[in-house]
N, C-alpha and C positions, 0 to 999 in steps of 0.2 A: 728284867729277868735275863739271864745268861747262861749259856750251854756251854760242857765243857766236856772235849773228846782228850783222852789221854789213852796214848797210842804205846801199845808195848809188844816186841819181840820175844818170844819165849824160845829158850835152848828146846831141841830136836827132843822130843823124850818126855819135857818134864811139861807139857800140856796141864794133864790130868791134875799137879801140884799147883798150878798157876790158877785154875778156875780155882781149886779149895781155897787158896791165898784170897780170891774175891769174897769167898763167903763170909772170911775172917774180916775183910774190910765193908764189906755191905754192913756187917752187924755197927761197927763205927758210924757209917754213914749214916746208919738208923737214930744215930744218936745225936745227929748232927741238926743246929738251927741254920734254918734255911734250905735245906736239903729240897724239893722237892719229887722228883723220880732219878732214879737213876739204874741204867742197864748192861749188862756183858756181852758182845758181840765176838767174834770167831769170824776172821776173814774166810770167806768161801773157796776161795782158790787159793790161800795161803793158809794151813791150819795150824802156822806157833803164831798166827800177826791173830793181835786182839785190839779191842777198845772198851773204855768203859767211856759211857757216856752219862752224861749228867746234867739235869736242870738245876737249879739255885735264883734263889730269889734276889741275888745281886753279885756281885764281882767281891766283896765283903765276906757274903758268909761264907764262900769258897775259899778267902784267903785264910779266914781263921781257919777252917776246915783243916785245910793242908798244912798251915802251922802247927796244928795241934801233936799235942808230943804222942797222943793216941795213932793218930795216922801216923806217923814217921817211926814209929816202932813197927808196927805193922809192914808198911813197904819197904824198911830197912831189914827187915827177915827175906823176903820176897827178892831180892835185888840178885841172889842165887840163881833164881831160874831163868834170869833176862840174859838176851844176847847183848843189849847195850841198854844205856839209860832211857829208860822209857821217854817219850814228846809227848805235849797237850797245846791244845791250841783252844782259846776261848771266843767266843762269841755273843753277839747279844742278839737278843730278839728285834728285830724289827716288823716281824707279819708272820702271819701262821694262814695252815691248812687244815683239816681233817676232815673226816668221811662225812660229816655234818654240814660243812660247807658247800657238799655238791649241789648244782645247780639241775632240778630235775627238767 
């Protein structure tokens, strides 16, 4: 499995546009193999710095993912509301936590 953070700047204003642009591409994601979670975050002390983060069940389904001409229409509308070209940085899993694993 692999995690993928794609980091984007939004112009001063156009927030509100930028989350809407997520919904348009969540529905994609929904439609995507290998997909499995993915989330929108909102920097707390920065409010146009966002992330979308994302699991995938390999480095594969995410490349077709973002090849696909469905995504790249979708973020090529989007690209309006960015102060520069959005970053991603991928990861793989190596070990996990969660609230399950506490040790009582």
């Amino acid at each position: 499995m692999i995690s993928v953070g794609l980091y984007y700047e939004v112009k001063a204003g156009r927030e509100k546009e930028f989350e809407e642009a997520f919904r348009m591409v969540r529905e994609q994601l929904a439609k995507s193999d290998g997909l499995t979670l993915a989330h929108l975050y909102k920097r707390v002390d920065k409010p146009n710095s966002y992330q979308i983060y994302s699991e995938w069940k390999s480095l594969e389904h995410f490349r077709r993912f973002i090849s696909s001409e469905a995504f790249r229409s979708v973020t090529r509308s989007g690209l309006e509301l960015l102060e520069s070209l959005p970053r991603n940085k991928v990861y793989e899993l190596l070990g996990s936590f969660d609230d399950s694993s506490r040790v009582s």
